[in-house]
PDB file as gemmi writes it, atoms N, CA and C in Angstrom:
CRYST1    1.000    1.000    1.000  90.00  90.00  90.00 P 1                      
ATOM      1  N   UNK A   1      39.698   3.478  17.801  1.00  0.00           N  
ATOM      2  CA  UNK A   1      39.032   4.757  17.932  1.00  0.00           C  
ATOM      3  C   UNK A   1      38.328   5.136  16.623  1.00  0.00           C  
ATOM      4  N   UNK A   2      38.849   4.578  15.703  1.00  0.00           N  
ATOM      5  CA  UNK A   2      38.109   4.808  13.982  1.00  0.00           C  
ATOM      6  C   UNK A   2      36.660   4.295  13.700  1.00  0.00           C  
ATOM      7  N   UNK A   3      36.733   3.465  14.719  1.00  0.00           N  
ATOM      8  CA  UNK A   3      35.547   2.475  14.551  1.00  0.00           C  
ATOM      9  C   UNK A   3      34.764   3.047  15.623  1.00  0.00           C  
ATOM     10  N   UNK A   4      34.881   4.037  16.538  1.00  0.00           N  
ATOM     11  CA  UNK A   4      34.154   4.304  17.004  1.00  0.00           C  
ATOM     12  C   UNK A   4      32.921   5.110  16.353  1.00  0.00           C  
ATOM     13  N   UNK A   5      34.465   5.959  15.751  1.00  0.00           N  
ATOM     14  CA  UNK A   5      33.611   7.737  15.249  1.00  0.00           C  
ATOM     15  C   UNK A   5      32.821   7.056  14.214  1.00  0.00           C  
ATOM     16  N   UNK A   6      33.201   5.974  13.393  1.00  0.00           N  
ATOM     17  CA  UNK A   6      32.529   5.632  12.077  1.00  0.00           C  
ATOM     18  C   UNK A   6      31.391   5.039  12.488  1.00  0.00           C  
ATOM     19  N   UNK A   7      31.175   4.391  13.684  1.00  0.00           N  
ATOM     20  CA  UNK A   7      29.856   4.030  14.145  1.00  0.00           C  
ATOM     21  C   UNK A   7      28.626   4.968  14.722  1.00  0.00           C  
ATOM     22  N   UNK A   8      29.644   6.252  15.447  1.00  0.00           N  
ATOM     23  CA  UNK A   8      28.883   6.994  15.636  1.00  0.00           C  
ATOM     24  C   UNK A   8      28.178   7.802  14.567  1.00  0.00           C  
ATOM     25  N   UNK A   9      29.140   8.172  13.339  1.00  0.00           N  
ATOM     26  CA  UNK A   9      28.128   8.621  11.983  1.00  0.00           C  
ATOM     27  C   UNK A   9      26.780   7.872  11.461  1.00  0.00           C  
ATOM     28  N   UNK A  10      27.409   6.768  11.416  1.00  0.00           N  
ATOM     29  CA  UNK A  10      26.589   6.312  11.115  1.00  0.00           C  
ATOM     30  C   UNK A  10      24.697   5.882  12.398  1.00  0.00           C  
ATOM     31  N   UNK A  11      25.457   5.576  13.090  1.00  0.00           N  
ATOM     32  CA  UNK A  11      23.959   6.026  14.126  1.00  0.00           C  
ATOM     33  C   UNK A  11      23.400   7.421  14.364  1.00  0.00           C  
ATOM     34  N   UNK A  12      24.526   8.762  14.074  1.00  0.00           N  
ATOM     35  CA  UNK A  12      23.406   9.791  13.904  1.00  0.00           C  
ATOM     36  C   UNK A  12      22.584   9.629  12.226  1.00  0.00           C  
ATOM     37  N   UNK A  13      23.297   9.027  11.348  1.00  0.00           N  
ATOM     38  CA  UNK A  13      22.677   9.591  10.226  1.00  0.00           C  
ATOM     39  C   UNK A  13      21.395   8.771  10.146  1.00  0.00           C  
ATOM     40  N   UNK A  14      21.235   7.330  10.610  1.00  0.00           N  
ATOM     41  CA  UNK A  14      20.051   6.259  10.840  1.00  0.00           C  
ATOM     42  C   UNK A  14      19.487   7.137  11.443  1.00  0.00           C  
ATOM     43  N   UNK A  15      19.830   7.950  12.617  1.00  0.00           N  
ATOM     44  CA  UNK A  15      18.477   8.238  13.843  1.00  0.00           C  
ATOM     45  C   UNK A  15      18.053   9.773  13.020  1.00  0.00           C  
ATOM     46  N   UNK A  16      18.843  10.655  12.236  1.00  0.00           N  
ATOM     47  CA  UNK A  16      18.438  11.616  11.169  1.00  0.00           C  
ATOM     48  C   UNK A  16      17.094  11.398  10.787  1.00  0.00           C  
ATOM     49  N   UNK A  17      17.357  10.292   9.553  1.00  0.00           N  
ATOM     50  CA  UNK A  17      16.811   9.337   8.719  1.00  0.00           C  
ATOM     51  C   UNK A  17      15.299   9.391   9.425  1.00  0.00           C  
ATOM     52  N   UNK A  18      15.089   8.642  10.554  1.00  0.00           N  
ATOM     53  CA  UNK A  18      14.152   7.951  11.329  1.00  0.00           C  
ATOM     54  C   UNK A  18      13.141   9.659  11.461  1.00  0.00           C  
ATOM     55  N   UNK A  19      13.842  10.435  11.750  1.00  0.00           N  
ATOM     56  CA  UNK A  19      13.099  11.589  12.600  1.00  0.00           C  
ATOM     57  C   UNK A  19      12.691  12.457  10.941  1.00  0.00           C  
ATOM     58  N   UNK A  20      13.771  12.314  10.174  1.00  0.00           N  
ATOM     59  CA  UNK A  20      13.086  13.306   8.885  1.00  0.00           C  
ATOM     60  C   UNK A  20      12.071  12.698   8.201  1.00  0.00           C  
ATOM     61  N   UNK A  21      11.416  11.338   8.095  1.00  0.00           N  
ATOM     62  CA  UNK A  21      10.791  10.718   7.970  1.00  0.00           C  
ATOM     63  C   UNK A  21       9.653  10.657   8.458  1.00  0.00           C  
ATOM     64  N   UNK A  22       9.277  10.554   9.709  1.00  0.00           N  
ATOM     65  CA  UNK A  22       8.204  10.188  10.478  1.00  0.00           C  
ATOM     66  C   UNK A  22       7.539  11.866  10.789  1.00  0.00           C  
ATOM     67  N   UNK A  23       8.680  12.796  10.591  1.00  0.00           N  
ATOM     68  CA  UNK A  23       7.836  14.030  10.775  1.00  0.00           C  
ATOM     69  C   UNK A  23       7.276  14.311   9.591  1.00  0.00           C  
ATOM     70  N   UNK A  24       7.369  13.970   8.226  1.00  0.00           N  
ATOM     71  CA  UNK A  24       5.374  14.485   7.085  1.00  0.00           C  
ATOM     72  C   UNK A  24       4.678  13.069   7.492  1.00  0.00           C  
ATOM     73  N   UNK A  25       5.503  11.997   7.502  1.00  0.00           N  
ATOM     74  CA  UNK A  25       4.037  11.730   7.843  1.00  0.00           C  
ATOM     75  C   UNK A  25       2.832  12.038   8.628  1.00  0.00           C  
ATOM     76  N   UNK A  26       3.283  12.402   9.993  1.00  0.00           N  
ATOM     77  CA  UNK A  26       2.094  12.461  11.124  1.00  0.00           C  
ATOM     78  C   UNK A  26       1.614  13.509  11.085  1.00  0.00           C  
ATOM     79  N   UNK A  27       2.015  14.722  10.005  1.00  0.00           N  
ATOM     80  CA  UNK A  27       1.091  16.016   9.637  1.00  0.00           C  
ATOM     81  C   UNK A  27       0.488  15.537   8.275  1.00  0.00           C  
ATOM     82  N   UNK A  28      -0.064  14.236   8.152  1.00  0.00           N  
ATOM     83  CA  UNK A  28      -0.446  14.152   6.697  1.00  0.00           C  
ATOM     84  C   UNK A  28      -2.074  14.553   6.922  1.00  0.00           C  
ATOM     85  N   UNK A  29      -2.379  13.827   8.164  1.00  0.00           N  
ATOM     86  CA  UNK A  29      -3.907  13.715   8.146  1.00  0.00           C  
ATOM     87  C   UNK A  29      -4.326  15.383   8.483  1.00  0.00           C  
ATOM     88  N   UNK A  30      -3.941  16.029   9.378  1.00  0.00           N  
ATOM     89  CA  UNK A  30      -4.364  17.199   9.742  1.00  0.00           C  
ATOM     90  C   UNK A  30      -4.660  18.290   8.444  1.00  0.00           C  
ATOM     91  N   UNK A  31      -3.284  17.884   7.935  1.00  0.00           N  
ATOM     92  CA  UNK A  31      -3.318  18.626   6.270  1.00  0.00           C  
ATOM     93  C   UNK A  31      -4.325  18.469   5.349  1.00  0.00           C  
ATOM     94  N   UNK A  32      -4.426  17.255   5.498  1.00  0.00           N  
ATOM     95  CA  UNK A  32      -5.916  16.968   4.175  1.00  0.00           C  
ATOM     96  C   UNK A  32      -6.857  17.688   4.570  1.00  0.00           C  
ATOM     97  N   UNK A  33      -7.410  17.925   6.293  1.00  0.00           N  
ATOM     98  CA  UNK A  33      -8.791  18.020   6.137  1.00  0.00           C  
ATOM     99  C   UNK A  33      -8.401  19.752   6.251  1.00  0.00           C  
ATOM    100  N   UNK A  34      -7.164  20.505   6.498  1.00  0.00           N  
ATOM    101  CA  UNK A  34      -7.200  21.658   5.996  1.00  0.00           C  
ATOM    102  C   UNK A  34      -7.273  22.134   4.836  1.00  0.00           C  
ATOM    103  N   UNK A  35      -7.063  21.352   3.814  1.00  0.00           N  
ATOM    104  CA  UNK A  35      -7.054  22.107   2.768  1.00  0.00           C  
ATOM    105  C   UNK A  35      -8.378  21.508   1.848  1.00  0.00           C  
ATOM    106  N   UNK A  36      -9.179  20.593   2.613  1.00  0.00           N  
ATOM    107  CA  UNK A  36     -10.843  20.089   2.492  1.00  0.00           C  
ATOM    108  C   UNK A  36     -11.639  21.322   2.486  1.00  0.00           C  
ATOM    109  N   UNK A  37     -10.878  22.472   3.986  1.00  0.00           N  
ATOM    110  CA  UNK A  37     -11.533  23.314   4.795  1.00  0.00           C  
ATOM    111  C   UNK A  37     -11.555  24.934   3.559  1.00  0.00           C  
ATOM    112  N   UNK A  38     -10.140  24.826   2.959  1.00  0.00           N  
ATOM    113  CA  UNK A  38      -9.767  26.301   2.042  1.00  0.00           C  
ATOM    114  C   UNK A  38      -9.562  26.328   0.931  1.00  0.00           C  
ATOM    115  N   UNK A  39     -10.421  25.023   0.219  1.00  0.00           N  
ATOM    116  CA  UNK A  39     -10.714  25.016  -1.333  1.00  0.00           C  
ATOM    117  C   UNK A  39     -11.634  25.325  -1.754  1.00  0.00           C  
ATOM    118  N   UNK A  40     -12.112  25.828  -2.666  1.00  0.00           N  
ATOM    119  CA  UNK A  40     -13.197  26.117  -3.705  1.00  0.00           C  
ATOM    120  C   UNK A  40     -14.150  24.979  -3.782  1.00  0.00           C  
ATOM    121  N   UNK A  41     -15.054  25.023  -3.647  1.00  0.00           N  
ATOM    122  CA  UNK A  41     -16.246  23.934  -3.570  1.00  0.00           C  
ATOM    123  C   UNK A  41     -17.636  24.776  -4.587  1.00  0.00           C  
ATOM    124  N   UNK A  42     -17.919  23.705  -5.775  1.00  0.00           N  
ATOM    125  CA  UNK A  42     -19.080  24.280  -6.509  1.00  0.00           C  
ATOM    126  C   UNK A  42     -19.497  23.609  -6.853  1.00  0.00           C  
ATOM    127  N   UNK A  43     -21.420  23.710  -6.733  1.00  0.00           N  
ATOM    128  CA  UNK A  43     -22.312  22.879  -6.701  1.00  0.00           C  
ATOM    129  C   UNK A  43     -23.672  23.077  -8.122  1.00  0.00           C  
ATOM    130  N   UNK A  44     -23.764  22.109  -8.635  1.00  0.00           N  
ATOM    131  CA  UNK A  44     -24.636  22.766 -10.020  1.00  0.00           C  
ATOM    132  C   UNK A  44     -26.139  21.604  -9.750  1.00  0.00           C  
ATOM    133  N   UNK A  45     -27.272  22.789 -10.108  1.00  0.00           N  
ATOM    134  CA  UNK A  45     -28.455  21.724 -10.057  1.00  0.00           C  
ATOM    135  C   UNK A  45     -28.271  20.863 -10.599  1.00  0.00           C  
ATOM    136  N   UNK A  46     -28.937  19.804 -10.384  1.00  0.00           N  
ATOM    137  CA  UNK A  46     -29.774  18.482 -11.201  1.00  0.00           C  
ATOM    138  C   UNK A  46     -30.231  18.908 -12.497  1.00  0.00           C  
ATOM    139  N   UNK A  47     -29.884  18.559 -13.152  1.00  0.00           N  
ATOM    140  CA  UNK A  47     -30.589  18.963 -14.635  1.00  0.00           C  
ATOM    141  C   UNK A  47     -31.248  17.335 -15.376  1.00  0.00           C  
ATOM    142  N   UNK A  48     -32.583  17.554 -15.130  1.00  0.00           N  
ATOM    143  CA  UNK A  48     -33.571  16.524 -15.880  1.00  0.00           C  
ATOM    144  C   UNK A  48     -33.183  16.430 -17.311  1.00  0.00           C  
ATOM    145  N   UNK A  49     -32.731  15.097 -17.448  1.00  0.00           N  
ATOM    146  CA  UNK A  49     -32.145  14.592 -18.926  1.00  0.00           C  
ATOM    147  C   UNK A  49     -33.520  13.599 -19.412  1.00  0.00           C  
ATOM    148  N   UNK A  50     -34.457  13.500 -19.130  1.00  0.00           N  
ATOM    149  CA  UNK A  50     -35.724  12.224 -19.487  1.00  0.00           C  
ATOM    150  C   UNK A  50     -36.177  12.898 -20.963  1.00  0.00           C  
ATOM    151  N   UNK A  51     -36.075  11.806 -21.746  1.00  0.00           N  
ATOM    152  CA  UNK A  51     -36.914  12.706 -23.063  1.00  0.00           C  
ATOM    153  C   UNK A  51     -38.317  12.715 -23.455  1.00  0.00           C  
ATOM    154  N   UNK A  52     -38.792  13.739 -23.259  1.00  0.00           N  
ATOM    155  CA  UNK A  52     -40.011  14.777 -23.590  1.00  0.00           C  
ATOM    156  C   UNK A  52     -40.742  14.152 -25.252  1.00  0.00           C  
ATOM    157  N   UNK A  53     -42.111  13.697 -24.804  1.00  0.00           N  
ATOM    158  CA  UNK A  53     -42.923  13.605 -26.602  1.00  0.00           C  
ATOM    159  C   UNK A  53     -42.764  15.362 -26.924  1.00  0.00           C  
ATOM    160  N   UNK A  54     -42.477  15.956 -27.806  1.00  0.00           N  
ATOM    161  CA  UNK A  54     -43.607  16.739 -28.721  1.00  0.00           C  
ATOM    162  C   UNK A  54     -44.708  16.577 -29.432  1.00  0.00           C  
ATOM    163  N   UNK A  55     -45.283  17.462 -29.612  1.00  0.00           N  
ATOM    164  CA  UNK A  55     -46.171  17.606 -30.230  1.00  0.00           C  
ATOM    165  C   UNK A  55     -46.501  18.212 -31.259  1.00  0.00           C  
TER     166      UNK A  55                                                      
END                                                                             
C-alpha cells in the first residue's frame, strides 16, 4: 500500500510539473504582440550627414 501512495505523489507532482509549464508558454506569443500594441514608439527624421563645400 506504500508503494502505492508513493507512486501516486509522485504522478501528481510529474502531471503538476507538465501543466505549470506548458501554461507561459502558450501565452508567450499573444503577449509579445500585446505589449508591441502598448509601448511607446518614436520616430526621428532622416538627418542628411553628406559633407557640404563652403565657400
Amino acid at each position: 500500500m506504500k508503494k502505492l501512495g508513493f507512486t501516486t505523489v509522485i504522478a501528481g507532482g510529474l502531471a503538476a510539473a507538465v501543466l505549470g509549464l506548458a501554461a507561459p508558454a502558450s501565452a508567450g506569443i499573444d503577449h509579445h504582440t500585446w505589449l508591441d500594441q502598448i509601448t511607446n514608439s518614436a520616430s526621428a527624421p532622416h538627418v542628411d550627414t553628406t559633407v557640404h563645400q563652403s565657400r
